[in-house]
Every structure is written in structure tokens, then in C-alpha cells.
N, C-alpha and C positions, 0 to 999 in steps of 0.2 A: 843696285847690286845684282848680277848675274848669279842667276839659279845655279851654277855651276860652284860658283864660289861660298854657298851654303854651306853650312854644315848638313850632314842627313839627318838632325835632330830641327835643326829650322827648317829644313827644302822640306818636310813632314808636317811640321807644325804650321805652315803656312794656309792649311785646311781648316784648323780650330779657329785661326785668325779672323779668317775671312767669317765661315761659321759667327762667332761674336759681334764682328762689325754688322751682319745682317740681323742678326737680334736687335741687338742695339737699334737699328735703322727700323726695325718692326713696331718696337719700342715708342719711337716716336711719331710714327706713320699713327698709332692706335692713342697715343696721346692729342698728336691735331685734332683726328676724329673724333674725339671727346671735348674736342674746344670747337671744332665746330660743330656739334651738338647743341653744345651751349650756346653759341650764338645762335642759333636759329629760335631757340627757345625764347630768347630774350627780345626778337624783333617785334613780336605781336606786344608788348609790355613796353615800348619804347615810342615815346614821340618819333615826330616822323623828323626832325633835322637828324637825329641821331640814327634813324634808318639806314640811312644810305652811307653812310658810315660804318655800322655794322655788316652791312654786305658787301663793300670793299675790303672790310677786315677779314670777313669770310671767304673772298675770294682769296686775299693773298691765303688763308690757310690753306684752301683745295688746290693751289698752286705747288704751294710747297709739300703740298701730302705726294700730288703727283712727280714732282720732281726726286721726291724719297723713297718714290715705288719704282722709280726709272731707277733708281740708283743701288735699290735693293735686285731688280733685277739684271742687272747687269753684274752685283756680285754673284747671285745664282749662276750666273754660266761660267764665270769663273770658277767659281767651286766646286762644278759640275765636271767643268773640265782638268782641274789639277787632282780633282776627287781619281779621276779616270788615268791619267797620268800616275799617279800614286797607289792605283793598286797595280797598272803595267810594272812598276817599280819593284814592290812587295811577290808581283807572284816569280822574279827571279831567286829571291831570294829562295835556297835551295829547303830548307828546313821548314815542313811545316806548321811545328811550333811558334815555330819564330815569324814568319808570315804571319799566326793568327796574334801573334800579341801585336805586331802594327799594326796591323785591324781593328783591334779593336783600341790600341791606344791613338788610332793618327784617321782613321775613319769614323769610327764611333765613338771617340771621345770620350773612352770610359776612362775614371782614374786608376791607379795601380791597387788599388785596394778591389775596386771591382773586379778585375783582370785576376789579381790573385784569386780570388773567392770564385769565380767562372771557370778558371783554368785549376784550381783547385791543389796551385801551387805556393808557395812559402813567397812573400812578399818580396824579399833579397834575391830567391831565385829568378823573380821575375826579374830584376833589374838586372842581373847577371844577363840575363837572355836577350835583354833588351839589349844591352849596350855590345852583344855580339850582332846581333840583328841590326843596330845601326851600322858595326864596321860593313855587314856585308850588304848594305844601301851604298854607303859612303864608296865602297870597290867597283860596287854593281853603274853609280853614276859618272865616277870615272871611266869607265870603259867606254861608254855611249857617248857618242859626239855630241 
């Protein structure tokens, strides 16, 4: 699907996205490393036919750790770069109220309860502000080729 045809609550949200799949992929980069922890413990305590065995198993994990570290950075630059994208976006928008609630709702990933509590406004009114601050995303990406 072409960015264009987003919604400005998805073409926005698409930062949190990515943000999650790199946790997640953190997630299990730190899990392998914990399995292969384990294996290394267990070789000195192991007959030797099962050696060599265990450090093919260990290699496939340091394979896949690195294949998960390629793949965690490669989201990094992506996120780096739509991050950068999306506040070009945000500092059109004219208001800026309204610019700091996409800030901190589509950059910092704060929820609307923190947002209200930081902004030091009424929970409803955020969402009022919000969904004027998306029509003027949704105008604002229209215009730009």
C-alpha cells in the first residue's frame, strides 16, 4: 500500500510499528543469547560424540542471533528515517499544541492518559485536538507530491 493512501492516523502510526517489531526482535536476539549461554555451559559436562553436536547447535544460534541483529538494524534506519519524515510532517502543522500532542503521541509513544496528565489537559479534550491535528496531517500530505 502507498503511503499516500494511509490514513494520517496509520502514515503516524507506522513509527510505533516498527518501534514494536524491534523490541520484539530484541526480544529474541537476548533470548538466543541465553541459549547460547547454555550451550556453552553444557559442553565441558558432555561426552565428546555430543560435542560436536552441541557446537553446531551453537553455531546455528550465533547465526541466527546475527541475522536478527541485521534485521534489527535495518529497522533502525528505517524508523530513523520515517521518525525524521514525521516530524517534517508535524512541524507544518500550524498549532503548536497540536504538533506537541503528535509528539508525543506518534514519536514518544506516550498513551492519551500520559499526554493528558503532561499537557495538563482533560482526556476528551485531547482527543478533540487529536483528531483536528490529524485532518491537518491528512491536508498537509495531500498537498506534497
Amino acid at each position: 500500500m502507498n503511503t499516500q493512501e494511509l490514513t494520517a492516523k496509520e502514515y503516524l502510526s507506522q513509527a510505533y510499528h516498527i518501534d514494536r517489531r524491534i523490541n520484539s526482535k530484541l526480544e529474541q536476539v537476548q533470548s538466543l543469547r541465553d541459549l547460547s549461554t547454555k550451550a556453552v555451559a553444557t559442553l565441558s559436562d558432555v561426552p565428546p560424540s555430543k560435542e560436536t553436536r552441541n557446537i553446531h547447535r551453537m553455531e546455528d544460534v550465533i547465526v541466527k542471533m546475527m541475522d536478527l541483529e541485521s534485521e534489527i538494524n535495518t529497522d533502525l534506519n528505517a524508523l530513523v528515517d520515517l521518525k525524521h519524515e514525521i516530524v517534517t510532517i508535524i512541524k507544518c502543522v500550524e498549532a503548536p499544541d497540536l504538533q506537541t500532542i503528535l509528539e508525543l503521541r506518534y514519536l514518544c509513544f506516550k498513551t492519551w492518559e500520559e499526554i493528558s496528565v503532561e499537557l495538563h489537559l482533560d482526556i476528551r479534550w485531547v482527543h478533540r485536538l487529536h483528531n483536528r491535528a490529524l485532518n491537518e496531517v491528512d491536508a498537509i500530505r495531500h498537498l506534497k507530491p
